[in-house]
ZAVEX-617307 format. One line per 3 residues: number of its first residue (from 1); their letters; for each residue x, y, z of N, C-alpha, C, CB. Coordinates in nm, 2 decimals, decimal comma. Glycine has a CB too. Example, Ala and Ser with C-alpha at 12.3 -4.5 7.8 and 13.67 -1.06 7.14 Angstrom:
<sites>
1) as) 1,32 -0,57 0,78 1,23 -0,45 0,78 1,32 -0,33 0,78 1,13 -0,45 0,90 ~ 1,28 -0,22 0,71 1,37 -0,11 0,71 1,29 0,00 0,79 1,41 -0,06 0,57
</sites>
This chain:
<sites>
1) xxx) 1,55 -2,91 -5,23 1,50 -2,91 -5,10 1,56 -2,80 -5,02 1,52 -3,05 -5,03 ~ 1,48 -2,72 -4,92 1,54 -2,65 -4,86 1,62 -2,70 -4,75 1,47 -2,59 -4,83 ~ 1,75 -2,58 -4,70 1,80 -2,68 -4,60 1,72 -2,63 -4,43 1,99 -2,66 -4,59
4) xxx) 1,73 -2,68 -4,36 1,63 -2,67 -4,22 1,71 -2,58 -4,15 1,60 -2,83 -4,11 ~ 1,86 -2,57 -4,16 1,91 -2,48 -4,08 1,90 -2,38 -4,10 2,01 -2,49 -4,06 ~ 1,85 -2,27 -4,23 1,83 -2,15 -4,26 1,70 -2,14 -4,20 1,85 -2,11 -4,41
7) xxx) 1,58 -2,20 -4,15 1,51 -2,21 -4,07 1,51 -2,18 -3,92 1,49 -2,29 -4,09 ~ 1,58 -2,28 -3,87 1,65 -2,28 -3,75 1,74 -2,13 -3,74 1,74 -2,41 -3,74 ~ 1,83 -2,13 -3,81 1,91 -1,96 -3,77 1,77 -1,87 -3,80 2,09 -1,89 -3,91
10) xxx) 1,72 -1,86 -3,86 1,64 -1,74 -3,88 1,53 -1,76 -3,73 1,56 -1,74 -4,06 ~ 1,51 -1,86 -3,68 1,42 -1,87 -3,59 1,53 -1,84 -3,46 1,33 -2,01 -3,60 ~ 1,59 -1,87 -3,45 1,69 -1,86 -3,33 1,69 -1,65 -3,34 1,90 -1,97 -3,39
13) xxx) 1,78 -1,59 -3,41 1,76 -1,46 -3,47 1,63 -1,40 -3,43 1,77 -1,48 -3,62 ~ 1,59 -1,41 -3,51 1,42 -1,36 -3,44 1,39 -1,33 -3,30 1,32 -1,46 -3,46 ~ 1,42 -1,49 -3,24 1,46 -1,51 -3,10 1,48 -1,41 -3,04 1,55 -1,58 -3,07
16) xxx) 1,63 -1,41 -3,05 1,74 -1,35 -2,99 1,68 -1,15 -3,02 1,92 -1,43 -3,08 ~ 1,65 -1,11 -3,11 1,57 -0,97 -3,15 1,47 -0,94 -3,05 1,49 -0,98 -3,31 ~ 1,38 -1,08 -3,06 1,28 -0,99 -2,96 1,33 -1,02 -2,78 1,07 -1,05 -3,00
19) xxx) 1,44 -1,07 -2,77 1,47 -1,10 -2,61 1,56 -0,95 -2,62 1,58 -1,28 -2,55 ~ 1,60 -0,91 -2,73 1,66 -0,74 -2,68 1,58 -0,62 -2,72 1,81 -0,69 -2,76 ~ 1,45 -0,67 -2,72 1,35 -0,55 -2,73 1,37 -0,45 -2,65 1,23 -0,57 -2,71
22) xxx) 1,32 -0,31 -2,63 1,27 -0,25 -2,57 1,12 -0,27 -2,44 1,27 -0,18 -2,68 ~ 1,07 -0,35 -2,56 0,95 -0,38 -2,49 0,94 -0,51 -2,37 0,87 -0,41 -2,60 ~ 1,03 -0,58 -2,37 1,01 -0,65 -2,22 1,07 -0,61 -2,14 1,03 -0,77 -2,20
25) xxx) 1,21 -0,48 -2,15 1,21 -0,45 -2,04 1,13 -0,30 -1,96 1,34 -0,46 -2,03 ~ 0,98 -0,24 -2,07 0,93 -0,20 -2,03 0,81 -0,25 -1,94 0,93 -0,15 -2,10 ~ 0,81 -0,39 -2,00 0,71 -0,47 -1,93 0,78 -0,49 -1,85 0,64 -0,58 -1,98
28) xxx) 0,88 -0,55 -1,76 0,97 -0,55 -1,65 0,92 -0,45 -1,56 1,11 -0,51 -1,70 ~ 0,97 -0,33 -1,60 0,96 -0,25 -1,52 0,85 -0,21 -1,48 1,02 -0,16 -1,54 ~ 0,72 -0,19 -1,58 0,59 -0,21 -1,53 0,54 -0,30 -1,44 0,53 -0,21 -1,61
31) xxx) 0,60 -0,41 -1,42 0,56 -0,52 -1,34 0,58 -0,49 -1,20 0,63 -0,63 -1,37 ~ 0,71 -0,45 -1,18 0,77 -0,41 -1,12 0,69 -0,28 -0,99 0,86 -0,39 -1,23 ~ 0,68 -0,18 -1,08 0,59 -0,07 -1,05 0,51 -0,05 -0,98 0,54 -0,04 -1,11
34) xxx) 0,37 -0,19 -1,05 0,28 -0,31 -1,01 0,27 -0,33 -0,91 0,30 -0,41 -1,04 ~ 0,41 -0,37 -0,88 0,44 -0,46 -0,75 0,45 -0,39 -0,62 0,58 -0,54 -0,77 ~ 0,52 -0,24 -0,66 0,53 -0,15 -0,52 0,43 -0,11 -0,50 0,62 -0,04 -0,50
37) xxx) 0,39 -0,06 -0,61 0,19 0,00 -0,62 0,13 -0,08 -0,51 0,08 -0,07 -0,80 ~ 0,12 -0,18 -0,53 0,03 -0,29 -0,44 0,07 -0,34 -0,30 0,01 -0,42 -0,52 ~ 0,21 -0,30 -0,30 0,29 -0,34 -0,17 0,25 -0,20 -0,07 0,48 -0,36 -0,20
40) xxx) 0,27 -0,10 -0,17 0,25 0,05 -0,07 0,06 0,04 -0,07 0,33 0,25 -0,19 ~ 0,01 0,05 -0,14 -0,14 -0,01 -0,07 -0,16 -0,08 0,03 -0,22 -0,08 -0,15 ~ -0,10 -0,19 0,02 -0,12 -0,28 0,15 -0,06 -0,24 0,26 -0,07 -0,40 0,14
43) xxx) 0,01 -0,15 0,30 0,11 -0,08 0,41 0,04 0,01 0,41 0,28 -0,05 0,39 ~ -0,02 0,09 0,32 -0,10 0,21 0,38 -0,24 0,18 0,44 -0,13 0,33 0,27 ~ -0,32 0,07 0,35 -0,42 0,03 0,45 -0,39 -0,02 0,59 -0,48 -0,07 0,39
46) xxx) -0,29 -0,09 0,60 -0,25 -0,13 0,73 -0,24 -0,01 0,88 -0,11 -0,19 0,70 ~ -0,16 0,08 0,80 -0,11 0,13 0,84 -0,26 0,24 0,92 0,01 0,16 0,75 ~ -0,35 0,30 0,83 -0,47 0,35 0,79 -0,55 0,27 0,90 -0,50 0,33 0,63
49) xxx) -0,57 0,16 0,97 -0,66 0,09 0,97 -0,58 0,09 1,17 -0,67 -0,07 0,84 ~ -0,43 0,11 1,17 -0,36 0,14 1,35 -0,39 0,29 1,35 -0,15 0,11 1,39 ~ -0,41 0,40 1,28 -0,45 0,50 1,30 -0,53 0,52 1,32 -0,43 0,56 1,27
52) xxx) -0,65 0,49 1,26 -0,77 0,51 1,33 -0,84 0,41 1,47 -0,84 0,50 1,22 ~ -0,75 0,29 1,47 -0,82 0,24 1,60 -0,70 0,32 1,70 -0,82 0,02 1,63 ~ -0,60 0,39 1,67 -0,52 0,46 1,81 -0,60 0,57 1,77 -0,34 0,49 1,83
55) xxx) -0,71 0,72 1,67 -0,81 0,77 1,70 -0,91 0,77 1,77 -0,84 0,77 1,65 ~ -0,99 0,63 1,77 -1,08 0,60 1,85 -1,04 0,61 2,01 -1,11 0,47 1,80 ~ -0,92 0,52 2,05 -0,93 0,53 2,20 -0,83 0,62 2,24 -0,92 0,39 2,27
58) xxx) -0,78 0,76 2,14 -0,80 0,87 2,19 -0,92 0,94 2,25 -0,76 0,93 2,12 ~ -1,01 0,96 2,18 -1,11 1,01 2,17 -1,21 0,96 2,25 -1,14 1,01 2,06 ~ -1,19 0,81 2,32 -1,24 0,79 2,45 -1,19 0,85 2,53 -1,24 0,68 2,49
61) xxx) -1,05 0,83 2,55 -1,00 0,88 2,66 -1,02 1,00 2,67 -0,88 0,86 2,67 ~ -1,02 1,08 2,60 -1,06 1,27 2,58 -1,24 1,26 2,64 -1,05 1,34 2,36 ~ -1,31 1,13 2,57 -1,44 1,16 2,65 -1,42 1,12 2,76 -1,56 1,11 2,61
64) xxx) -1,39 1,04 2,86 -1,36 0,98 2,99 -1,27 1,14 3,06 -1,24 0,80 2,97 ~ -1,15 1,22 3,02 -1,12 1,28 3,07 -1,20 1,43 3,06 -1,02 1,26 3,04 ~ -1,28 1,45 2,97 -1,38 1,56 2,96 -1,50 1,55 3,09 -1,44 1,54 2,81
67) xxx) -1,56 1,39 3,12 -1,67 1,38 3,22 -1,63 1,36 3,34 -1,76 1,29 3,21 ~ -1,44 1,35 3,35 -1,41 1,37 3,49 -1,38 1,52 3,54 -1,29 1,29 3,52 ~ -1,38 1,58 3,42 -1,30 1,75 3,47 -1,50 1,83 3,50 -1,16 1,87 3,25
70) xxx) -1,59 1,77 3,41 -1,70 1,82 3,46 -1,78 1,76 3,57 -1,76 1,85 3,36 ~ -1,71 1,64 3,60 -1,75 1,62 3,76 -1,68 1,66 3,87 -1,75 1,48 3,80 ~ -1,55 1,70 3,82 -1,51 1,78 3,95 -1,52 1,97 3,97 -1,35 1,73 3,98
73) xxx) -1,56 1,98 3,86 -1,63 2,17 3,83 -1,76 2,13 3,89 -1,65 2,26 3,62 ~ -1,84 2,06 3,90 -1,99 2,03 3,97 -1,96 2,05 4,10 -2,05 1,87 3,94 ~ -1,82 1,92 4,16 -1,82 1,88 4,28 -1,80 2,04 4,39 -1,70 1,75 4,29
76) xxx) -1,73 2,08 4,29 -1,67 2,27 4,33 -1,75 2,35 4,35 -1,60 2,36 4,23 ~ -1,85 2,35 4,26 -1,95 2,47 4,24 -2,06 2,47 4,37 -2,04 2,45 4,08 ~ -2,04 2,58 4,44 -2,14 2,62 4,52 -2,31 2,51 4,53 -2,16 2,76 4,46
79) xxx) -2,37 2,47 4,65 -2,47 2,46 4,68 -2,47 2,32 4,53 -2,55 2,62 4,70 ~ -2,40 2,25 4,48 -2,43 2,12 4,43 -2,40 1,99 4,52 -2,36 2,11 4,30 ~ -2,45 1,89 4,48 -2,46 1,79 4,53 -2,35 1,66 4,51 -2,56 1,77 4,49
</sites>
């Protein structure tokens, strides 16, 4: 009969081989990676999404200050109303 513990160590072993791979702490670090990847997406959409609404009500304000500078060149100009 075999004995069970040459089983057991060889399975323990094995274990212990693939927990010092290479390969999960490349998956680690990929996870990882992942993780800023998707964190810096979400901060740049954010971020992407206050720049363009502070665009927009620039660009009012530049139209609001553009139809006041050509109502007062009107109000100036000779023989207008």
């Amino acid at each position: 009969m075999i004995d069970n513990r040459l089983f057991d160590d060889l399975a323990a072993r094995i274990s212990e081989a693939l927990r010092r791979t290479p390969a999960q702490d490349v998956e680690r670090t990929c996870g990882r990676a992942c993780q800023l990847a998707r964190s810096f997406r979400a901060r740049s959409s954010q971020d992407f999404e206050v720049q363009k609404k502070l665009l927009e009500h620039a660009q009012a304000k530049l139209a609001e200050a553009r139809d006041r500078v050509a109502r007062i060149e009107a109000a100036k100009t000779p023989g207008s109303t």
